[in-house]
C-alpha positions as CSV (number, residue, x, y, z in Angstrom):
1,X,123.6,76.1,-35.7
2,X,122.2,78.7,-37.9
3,X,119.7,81.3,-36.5
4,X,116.7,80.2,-39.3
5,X,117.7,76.1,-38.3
6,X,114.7,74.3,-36.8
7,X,115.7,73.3,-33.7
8,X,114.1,70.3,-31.7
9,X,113.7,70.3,-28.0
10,X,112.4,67.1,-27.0
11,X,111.1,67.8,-22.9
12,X,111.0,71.5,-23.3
13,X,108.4,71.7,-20.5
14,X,110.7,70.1,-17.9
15,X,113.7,71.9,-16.2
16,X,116.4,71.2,-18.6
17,X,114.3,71.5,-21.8
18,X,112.5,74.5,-20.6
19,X,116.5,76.3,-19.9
20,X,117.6,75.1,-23.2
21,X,114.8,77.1,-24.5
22,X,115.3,80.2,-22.6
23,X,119.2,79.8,-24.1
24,X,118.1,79.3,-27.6
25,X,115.3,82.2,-27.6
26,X,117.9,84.6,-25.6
27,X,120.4,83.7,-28.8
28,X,117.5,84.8,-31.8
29,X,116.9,81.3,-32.4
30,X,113.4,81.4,-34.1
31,X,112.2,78.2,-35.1
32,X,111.7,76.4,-31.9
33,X,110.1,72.7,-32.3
34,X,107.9,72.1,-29.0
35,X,105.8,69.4,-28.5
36,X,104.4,68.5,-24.9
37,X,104.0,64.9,-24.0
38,X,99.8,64.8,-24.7
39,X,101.1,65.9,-28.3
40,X,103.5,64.2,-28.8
41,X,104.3,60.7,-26.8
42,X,107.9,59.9,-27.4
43,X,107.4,56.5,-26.7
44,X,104.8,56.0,-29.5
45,X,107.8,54.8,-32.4
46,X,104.9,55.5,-35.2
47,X,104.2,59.2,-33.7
48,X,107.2,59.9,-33.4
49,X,108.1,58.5,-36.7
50,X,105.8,60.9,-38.5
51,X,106.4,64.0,-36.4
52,X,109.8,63.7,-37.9
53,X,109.1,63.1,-41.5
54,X,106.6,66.1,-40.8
55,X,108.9,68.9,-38.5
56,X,112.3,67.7,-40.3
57,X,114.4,69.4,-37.8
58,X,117.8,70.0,-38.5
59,X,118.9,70.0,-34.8
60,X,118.0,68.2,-31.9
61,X,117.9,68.7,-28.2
62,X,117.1,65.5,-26.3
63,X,116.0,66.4,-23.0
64,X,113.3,64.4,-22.3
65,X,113.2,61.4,-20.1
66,X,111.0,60.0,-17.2
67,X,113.0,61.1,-14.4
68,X,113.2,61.3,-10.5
69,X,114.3,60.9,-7.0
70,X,115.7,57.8,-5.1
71,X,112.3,56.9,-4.3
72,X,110.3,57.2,-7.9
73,X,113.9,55.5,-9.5
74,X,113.5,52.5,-7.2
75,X,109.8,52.2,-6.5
76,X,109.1,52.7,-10.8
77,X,112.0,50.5,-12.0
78,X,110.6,49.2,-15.2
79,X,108.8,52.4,-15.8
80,X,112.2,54.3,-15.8
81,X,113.5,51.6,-18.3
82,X,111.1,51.1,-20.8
83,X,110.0,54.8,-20.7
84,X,113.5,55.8,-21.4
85,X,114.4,53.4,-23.4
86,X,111.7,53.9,-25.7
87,X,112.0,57.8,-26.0
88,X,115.9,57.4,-27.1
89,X,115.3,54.8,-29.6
90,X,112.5,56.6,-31.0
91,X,114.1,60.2,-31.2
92,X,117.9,58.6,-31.7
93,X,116.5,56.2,-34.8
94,X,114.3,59.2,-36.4
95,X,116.8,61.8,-36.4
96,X,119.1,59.7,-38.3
97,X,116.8,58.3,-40.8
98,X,115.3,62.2,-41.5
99,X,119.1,63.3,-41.5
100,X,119.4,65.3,-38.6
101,X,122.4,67.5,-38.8
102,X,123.4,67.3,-34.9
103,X,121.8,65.7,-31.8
104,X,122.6,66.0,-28.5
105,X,122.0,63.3,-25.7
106,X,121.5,64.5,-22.2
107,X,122.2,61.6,-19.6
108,X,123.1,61.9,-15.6
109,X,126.1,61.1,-13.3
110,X,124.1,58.3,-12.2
111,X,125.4,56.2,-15.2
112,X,129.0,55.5,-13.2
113,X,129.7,52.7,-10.9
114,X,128.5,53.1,-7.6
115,X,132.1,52.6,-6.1
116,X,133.8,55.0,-8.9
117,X,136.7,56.5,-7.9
118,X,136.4,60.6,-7.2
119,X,135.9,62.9,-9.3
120,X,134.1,60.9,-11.9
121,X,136.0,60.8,-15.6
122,X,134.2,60.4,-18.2
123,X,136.4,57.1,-18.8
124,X,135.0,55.1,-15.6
125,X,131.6,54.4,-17.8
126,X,131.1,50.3,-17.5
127,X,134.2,49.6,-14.7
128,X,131.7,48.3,-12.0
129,X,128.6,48.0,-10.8
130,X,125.8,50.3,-10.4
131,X,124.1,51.9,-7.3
132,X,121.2,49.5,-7.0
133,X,118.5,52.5,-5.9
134,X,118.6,54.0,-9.7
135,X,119.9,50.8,-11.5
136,X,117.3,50.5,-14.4
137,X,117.4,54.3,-15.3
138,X,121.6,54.2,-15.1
139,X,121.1,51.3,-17.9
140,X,118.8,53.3,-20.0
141,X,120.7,56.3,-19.5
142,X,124.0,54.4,-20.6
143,X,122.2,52.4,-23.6
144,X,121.6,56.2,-24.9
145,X,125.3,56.8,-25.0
146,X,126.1,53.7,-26.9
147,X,123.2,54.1,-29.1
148,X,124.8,57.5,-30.1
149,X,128.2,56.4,-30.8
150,X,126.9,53.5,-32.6
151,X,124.7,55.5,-34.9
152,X,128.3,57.9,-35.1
153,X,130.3,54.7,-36.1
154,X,128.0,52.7,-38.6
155,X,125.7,56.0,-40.3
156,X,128.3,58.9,-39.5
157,X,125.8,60.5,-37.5
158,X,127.1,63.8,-35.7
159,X,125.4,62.2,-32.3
160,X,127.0,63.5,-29.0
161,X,126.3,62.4,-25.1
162,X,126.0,64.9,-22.3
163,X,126.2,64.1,-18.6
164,X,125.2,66.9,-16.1
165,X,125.3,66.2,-12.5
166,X,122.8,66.9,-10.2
167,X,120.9,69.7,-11.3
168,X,118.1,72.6,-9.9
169,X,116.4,75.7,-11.2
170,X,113.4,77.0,-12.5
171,X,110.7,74.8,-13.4
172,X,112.0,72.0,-11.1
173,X,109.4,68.9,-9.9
174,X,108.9,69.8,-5.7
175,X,106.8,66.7,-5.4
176,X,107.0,65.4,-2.0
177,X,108.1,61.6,-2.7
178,X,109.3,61.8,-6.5
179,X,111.9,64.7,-6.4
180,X,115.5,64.9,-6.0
181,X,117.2,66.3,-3.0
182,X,117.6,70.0,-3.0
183,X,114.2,70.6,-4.1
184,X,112.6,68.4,-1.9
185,X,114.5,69.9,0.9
186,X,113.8,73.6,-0.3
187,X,110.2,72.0,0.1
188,X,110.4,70.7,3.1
189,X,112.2,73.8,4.9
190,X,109.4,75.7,3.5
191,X,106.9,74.1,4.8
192,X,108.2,73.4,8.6
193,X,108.6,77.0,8.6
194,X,105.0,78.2,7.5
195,X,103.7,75.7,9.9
196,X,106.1,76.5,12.8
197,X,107.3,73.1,12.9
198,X,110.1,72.2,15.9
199,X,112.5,70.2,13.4
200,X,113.0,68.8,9.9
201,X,113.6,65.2,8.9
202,X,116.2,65.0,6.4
203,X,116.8,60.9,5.1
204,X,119.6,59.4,5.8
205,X,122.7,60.2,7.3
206,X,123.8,63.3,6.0
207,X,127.7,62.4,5.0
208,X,127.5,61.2,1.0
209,X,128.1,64.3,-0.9
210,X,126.5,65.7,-3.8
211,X,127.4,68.1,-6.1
212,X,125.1,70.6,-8.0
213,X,124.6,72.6,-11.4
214,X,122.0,75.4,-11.6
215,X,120.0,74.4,-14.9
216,X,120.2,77.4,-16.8
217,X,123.8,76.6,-16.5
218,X,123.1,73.6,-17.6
219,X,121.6,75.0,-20.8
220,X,124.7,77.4,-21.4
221,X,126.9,74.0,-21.1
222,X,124.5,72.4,-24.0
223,X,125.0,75.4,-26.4
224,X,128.2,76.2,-26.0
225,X,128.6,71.9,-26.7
226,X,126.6,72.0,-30.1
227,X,128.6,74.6,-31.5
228,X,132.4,73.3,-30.4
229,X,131.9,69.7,-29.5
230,X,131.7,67.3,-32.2
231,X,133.3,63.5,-30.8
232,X,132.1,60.3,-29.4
233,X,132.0,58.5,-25.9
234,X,130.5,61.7,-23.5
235,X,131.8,64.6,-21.8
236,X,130.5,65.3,-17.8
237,X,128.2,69.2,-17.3
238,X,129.2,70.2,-13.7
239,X,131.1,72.7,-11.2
240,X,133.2,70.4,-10.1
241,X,132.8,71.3,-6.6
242,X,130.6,69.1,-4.0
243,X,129.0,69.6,-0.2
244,X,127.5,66.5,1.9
245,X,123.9,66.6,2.1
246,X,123.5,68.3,5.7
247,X,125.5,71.1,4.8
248,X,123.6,71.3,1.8
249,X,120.6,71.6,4.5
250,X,122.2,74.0,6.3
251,X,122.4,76.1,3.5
252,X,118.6,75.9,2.7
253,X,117.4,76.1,5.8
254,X,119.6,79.6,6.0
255,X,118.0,80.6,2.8
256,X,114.8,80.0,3.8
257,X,115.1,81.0,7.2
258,X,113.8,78.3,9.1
259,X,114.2,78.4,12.6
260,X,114.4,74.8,14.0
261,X,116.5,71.4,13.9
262,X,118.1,69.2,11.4
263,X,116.9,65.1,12.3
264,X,118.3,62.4,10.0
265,X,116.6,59.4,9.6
266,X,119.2,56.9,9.1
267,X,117.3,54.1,8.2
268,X,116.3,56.1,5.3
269,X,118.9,55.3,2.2
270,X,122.0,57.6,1.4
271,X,122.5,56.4,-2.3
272,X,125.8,56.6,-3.8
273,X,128.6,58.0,-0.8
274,X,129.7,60.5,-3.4
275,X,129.2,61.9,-6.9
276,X,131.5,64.5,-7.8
277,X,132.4,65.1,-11.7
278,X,135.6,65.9,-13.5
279,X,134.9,68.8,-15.1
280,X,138.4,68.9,-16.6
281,X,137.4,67.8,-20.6
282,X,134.4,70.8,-20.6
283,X,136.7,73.3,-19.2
284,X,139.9,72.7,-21.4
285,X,136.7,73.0,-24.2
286,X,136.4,76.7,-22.9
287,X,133.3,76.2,-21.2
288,X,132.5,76.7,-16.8
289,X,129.4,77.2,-14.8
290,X,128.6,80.5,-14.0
291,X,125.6,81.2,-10.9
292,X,127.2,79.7,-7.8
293,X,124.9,77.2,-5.5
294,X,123.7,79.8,-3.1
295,X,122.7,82.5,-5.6
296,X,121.3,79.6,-7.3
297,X,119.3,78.1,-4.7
298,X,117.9,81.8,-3.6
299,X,116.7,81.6,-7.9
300,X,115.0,78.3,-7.4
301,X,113.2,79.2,-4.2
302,X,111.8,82.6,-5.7
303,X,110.3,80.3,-8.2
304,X,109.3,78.0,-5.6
305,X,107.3,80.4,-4.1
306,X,106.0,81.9,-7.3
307,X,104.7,78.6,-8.1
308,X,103.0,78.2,-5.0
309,X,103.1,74.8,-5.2
């Protein structure tokens, strides 16, 4: 990417779009496309259509999806499908037809079978079935991926698919019901202590394990990508290191300094057992993670509390 190229980033006020920003600006990119979601609704195909035949960008970032915990992903199932669905055919379709130069994709582990053997390849896509919590936004997700390599096939299009694991940061969503785990705990932890509380629920069981990318990171991994990754099918954004969820508490509630208990509420669901990438296809690319979890997670909950939320 040249410094004067417009550049796209579709979701730049979410986590990951807002860190890809932060990258781009930090590297004297100038010509930043932003468009929040009242000006620009993704899922509008004649909008969209004529942002692009307006902005033609030459690059484009696409970070924006409808996204969410185990709770929003089961509870909004044909939100998270047709929402998602419509955004990538939308951006995907337009940025070949107004000759993007190069797009990037930006999925989620969630896209491999549920059973996958450990660590996930980026070769398991489609071998079995999917966890049934975040089904619909797995098929979205995975459609995305096709759609890419289709467009590469049929139009030449230089299209390529990202997957990050589970990721954290600045700017992250701390709802109470609709956010992933680590927020929601950094949340919770927060909370119980301000209000002196004896003990904090955490769901489930606390054994499936989980691993973590800090999104500017994340961001780093997307960069390096556009300028040295050109090929089809998709290549996994992680550490390649995991934790099970109660140690993951553990280390919150130490950051934090809460005082009290862990409870687990077993009849809550655990999701997939495990989710731990191969990282080995990024790294022989010359790319790895940099901020480890616990510097991270002291990062996130600085901006936590700067938020107030």
């Amino acid at each position: 990417m040249e410094k004067s190229s417009k550049i796209y980033v579709a979701g730049h006020n979410g986590m990951v779009g807002s860190a890809i920003v932060r990258k781009l600006e930090k590297e004297g990119y100038q010509t930043i496309i932003k468009k929040t979601s009242k000006e620009l609704d993704l899922r509008d195909q004649v909008a969209v259509a004529k942002f692009f035949e307006y902005q033609k960008p030459d690059y484009v970032f696409l970070a924006a999806a409808k996204v969410g915990g185990i709770v929003a992903n089961n509870t909004y199932r044909a939100d998270f499908l047709y929402d998602n669905l419509q955004i990538q055919n939308n951006v995907i379709h337009q940025s070949y037809l107004n000759k993007v130069k190069k797009l990037m994709f930006l999925g989620s582990s969630c896209i491999y079978p549920k059973m996958a053997p450990q660590p996930l390849k980026e070769e398991y896509l489609l071998t079995g079935l999917l966890e049934q919590t975040n089904e619909p936004y797995a098929i979205a997700k995975i459609t995305g991926i096709k759609m890419c390599d289709a467009y590469r096939a049929q139009y030449g299009c230089n299209f390529i698919s990202a997957m990050p694991t589970n990721l954290y940061g600045y700017n992250d969503n701390y709802h109470p019901q609709n956010s992933h785990v680590l927020p929601a705990l950094i949340r919770k932890f927060h909370e119980a202590k301000e209000n002196n509380e004896p003990n904090v629920t955490i769901w489930g069981s606390g054994s499936p394990m989980r691993e973590f990318l800090f999104a500017d990171d994340l961001a780093d991994a997307c960069y390096y990508l556009m300028q040295n990754y050109d090929e089809p099918n998709l290549i996994n954004i992680g550490t390649g290191e995991d934790m099970t969820i109660k140690d993951l508490a553990l280390l919150i509630k130490d950051i934090i300094g809460f005082k009290g208990e862990l409870v687990f509420d077993s009849s809550k669901p655990d999701g997939t057992p495990r989710k731990l990438m191969d990282v080995s296809k990024i790294h022989n690319k010359g790319w790895r993670h940099k901020v480890n979890l616990k510097e991270g997670i002291k990062l996130a909950y600085q901006d936590f509390l700067n938020k107030k939320y």
